[in-house]
N, C-alpha and C positions, 0 to 999 in steps of 0.2 A: 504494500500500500504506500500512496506516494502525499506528500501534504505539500502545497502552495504557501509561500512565508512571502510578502510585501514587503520590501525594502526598498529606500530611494535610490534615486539615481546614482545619487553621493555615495553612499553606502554600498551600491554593488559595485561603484569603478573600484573601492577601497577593497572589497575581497578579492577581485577579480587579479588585483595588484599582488595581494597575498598568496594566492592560487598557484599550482603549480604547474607547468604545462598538460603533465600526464593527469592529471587532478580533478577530480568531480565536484561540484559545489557541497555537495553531501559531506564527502570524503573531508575537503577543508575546515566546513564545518564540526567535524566530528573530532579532527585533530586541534583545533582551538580549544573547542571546549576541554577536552582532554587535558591541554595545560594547565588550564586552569585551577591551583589549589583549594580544597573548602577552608572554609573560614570556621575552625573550633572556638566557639565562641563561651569561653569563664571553661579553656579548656586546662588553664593552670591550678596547681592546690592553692589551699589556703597560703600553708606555706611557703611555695614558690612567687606567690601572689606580693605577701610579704614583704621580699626579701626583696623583688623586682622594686619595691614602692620605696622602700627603704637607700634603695640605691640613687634612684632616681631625686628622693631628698636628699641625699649626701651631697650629688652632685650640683643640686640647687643651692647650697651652701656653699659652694668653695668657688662658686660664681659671683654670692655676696660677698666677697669678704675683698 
């Protein structure tokens, strides 16, 4: 089964650019999103959480000083 996706003019010269000769609009498609990493989001502990926060004020200090 095949599905129709709307995209502007803009938009396809920009894939079309990305694309690779031997390359299907599908295929490009599939390899982009592929790159793409998910976003764990409050995927740190408490602890690590912490310790990142902790740093980042240290660092805020030795800016004022």
């Amino acid at each position: 089964m095949s599905t129709s996706i709307r995209v502007s003019d803009d938009t396809k010269a920009m894939l079309e650019r990305l694309k690779g000769d031997d390359e299907t609009f599908d295929e490009l498609l599939e390899r982009l999103v592929q790159r793409e990493k998910p976003i764990n989001v409050g995927a740190w502990s408490k602890k690590r959480a912490d310790h990142a926060r902790e740093a980042v004020d240290r660092s805020r200090e030795s800016f004022e000083r």
